[in-house]
C-alpha positions as CSV (number, residue, x, y, z in Angstrom):
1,X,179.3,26.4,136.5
2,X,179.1,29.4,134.2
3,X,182.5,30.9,136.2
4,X,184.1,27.9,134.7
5,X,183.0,28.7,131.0
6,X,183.9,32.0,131.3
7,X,187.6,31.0,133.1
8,X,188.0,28.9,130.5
9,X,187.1,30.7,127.9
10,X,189.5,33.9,128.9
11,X,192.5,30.9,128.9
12,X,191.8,29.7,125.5
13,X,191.6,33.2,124.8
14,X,195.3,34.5,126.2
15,X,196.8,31.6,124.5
16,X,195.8,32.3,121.2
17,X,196.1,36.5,121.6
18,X,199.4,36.0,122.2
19,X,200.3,33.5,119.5
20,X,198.8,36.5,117.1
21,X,200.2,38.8,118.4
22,X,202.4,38.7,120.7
23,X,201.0,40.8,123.2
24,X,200.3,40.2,126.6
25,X,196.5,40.3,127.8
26,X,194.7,39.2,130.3
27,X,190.8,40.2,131.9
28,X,190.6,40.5,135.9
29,X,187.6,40.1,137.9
30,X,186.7,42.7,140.5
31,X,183.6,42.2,142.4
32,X,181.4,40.4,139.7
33,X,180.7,41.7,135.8
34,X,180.6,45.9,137.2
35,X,184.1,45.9,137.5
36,X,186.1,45.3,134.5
37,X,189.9,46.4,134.2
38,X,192.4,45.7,130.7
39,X,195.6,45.7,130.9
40,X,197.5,45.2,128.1
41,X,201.6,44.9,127.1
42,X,202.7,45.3,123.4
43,X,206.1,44.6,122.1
44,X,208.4,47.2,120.5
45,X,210.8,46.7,118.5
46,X,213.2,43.9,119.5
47,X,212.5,44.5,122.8
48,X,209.5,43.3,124.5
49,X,208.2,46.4,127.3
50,X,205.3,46.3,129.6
51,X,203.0,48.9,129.5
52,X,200.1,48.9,131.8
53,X,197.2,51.6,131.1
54,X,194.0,52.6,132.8
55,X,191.4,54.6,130.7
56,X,191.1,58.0,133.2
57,X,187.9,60.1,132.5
58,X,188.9,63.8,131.5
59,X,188.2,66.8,133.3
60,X,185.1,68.7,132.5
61,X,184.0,72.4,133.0
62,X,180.6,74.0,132.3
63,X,179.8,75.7,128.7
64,X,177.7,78.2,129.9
65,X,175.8,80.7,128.0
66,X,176.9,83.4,125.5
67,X,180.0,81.1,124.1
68,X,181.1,82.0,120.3
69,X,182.9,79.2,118.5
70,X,186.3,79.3,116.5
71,X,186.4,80.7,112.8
72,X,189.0,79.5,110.1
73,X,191.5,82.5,110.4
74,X,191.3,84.7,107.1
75,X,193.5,83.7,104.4
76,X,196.7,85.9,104.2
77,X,197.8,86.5,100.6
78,X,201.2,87.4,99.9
79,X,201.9,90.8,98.0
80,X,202.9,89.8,94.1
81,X,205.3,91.1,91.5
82,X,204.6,90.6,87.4
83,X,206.6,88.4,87.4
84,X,206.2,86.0,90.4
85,X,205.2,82.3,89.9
86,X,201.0,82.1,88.9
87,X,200.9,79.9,91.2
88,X,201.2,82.4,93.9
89,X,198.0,84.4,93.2
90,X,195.5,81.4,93.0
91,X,193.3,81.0,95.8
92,X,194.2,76.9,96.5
93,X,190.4,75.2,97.7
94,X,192.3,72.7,99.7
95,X,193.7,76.0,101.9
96,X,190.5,78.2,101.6
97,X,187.3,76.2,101.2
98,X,185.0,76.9,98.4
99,X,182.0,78.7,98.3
100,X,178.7,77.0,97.4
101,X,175.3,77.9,96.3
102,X,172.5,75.4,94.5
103,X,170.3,76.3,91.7
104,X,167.2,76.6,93.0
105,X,168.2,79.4,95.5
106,X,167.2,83.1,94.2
107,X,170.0,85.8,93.6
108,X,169.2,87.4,96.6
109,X,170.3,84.7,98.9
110,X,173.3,84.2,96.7
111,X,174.0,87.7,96.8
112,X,173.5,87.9,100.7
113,X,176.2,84.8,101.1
114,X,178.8,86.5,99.0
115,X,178.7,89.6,101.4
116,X,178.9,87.0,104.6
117,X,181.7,84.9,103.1
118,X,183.3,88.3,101.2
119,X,183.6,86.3,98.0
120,X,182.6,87.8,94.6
121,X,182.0,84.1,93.6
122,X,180.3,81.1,94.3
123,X,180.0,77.7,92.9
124,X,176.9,76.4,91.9
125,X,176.4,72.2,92.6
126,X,174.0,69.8,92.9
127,X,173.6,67.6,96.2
128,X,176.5,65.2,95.1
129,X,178.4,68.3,95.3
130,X,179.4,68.6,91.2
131,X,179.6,71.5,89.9
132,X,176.7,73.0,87.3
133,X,178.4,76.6,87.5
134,X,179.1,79.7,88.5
135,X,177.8,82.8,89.6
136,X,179.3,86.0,90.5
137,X,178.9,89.2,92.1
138,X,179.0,91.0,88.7
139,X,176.1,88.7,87.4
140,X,174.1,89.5,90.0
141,X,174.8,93.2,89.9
142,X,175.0,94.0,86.5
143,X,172.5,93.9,82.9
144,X,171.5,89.7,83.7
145,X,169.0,90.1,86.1
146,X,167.1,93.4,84.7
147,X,167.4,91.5,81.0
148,X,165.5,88.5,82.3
149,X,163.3,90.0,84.5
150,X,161.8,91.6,81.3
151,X,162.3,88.8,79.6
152,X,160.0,86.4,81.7
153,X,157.8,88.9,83.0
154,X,159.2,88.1,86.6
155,X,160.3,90.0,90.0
156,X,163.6,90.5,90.6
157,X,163.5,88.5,93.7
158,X,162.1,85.7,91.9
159,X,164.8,84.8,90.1
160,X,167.2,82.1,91.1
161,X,170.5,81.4,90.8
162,X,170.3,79.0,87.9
163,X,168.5,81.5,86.0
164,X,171.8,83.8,85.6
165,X,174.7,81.3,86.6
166,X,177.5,80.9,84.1
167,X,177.3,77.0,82.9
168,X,179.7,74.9,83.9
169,X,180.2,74.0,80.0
170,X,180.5,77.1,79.4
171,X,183.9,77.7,81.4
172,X,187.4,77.7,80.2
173,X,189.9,76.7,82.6
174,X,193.5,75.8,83.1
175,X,195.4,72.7,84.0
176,X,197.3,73.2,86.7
177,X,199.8,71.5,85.0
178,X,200.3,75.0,82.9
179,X,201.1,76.9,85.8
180,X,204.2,75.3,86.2
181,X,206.5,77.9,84.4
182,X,203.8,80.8,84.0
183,X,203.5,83.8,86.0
184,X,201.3,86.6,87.4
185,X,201.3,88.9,83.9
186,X,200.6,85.8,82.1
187,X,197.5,84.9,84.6
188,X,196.5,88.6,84.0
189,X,196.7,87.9,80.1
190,X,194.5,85.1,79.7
191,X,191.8,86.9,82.1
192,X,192.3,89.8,80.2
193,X,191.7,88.1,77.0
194,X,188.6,85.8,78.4
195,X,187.1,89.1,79.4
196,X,186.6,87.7,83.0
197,X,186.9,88.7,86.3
198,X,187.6,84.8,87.6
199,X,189.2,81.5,86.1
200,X,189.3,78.4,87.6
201,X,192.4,75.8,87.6
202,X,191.6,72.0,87.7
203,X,193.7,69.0,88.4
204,X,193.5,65.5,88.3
205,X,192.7,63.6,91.7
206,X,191.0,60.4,92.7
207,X,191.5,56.7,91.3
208,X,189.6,57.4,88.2
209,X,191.6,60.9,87.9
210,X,188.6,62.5,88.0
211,X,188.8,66.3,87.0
212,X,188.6,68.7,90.2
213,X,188.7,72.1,90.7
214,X,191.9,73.2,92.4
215,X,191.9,77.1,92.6
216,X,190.3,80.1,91.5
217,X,192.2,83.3,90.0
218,X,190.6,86.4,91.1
219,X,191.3,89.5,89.1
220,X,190.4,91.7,92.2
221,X,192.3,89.6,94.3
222,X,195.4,89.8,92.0
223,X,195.2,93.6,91.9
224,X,194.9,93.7,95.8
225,X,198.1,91.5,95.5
226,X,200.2,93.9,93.4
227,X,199.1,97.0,96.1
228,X,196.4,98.4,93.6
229,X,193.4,99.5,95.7
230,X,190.0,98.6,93.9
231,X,188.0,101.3,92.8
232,X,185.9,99.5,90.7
233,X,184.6,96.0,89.9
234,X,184.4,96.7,86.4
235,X,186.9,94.4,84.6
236,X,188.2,96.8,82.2
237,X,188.8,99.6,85.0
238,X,191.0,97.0,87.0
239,X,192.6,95.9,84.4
240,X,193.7,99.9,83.0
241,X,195.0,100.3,86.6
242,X,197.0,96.9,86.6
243,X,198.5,98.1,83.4
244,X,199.7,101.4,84.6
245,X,201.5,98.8,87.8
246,X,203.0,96.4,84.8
247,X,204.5,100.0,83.4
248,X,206.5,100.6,86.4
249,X,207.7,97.3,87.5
């Protein structure tokens, strides 16, 4: 009796798969509910075409020990002129992803994952992954820490990230939008005149056209770019030898 329901069922079934849709399907049998094979035929086109598939199971090997796993390969950056599109020297976060950091971590772990990632910068979010800032190599090796360590009466390694981070509302950055007819000199201007070593560039994504971060502009990584090797992270000293380059050119 239940073979009848379920012969019945698989009837009523065809018929109305194939009104829908138009493709051919039917269930076969083979030695009681272990064995089920599907085999389905689609139309293409015009043209109807039968297609009849069997799932296989893939080959397998053994992992082993001692395996490594793939890396993202290293970003190559293009050598720049003056006056080569901005566009060109921004480090684009939906290539290269970004580098993050929360607030409650101390300087010494953010400094530890700059030297592992070989950034000079990392963003600082909250577990919804917005951004509350920034913090950079130069803030965590330059006056910021010693001032508030005196300041607070604290350890060095006490301090956290949020302690020394750059505020999000504290950040100027630039519409991608403006990059549209502006080149390298005039990305080397406006860091020049912000007296920083990084600005961001934002767009406009989403349903809501949310503000997002797009890309970073690196002063180092500019100056690397124009074939100026980097004897200092000291944003006036990079910025003397990208003037002698601009000279030249």
């Amino acid at each position: 009796m239940l073979k009848f329901y379920i012969d019945l069922y698989i009837c009523y079934f065809k018929q109305k798969f194939l009104k829908l849709s138009g493709l051919d399907a039917w269930i076969k049998f083979q030695g009681g509910w272990d064995k089920i094979l599907i085999l389905m035929g689609g139309w293409v086109g015009q043209n109807s075409k039968r297609r009849d598939y069997m799932s296989k199971i893939l080959p397998t090997i053994n992992l082993g020990t001692g395996v490594k796993f793939h890396r993202p390969e290293a970003p190559v950056f293009e050598p720049l002129n003056p006056t080569d599109p901005a566009i060109k020297a921004m480090t684009d976060l939906k290539k290269i992803p970004a580098r993050i950091i929360y607030p409650k971590e101390t300087i010494n772990a953010a400094n530890e994952k700059m030297i592992a990632n070989k950034v000079r910068l990392l963003f600082v979010v909250n577990y919804s992954d917005q951004i509350l800032g920034i913090i950079t190599a130069q803030d965590i090796l330059g006056e910021k820490p010693v001032k508030f360590a005196q300041e607070n009466n604290v350890k060095r390694s006490e301090i956290l990230v949020q302690d020394i981070m750059t505020p999000a509302e504290q950040l100027d950055v630039i519409e991608i939008k403006a990059l549209s007819n502006a080149t390298v000199a005039d990305v080397i201007e406006t860091l020049r005149q912000k007296k920083r070593q990084h600005i961001l560039v934002v767009d406009y994504q989403g349903p809501n056209n949310e503000k997002t971060v797009r890309g970073i502009f690196s002063l180092n990584q500019i100056a690397r770019q124009l074939g100026i090797p980097i004897k200092s992270y000291d944003i006036a000293d990079t910025l003397t030898e990208i003037a002698k380059i601009l000279q030249t050119r």
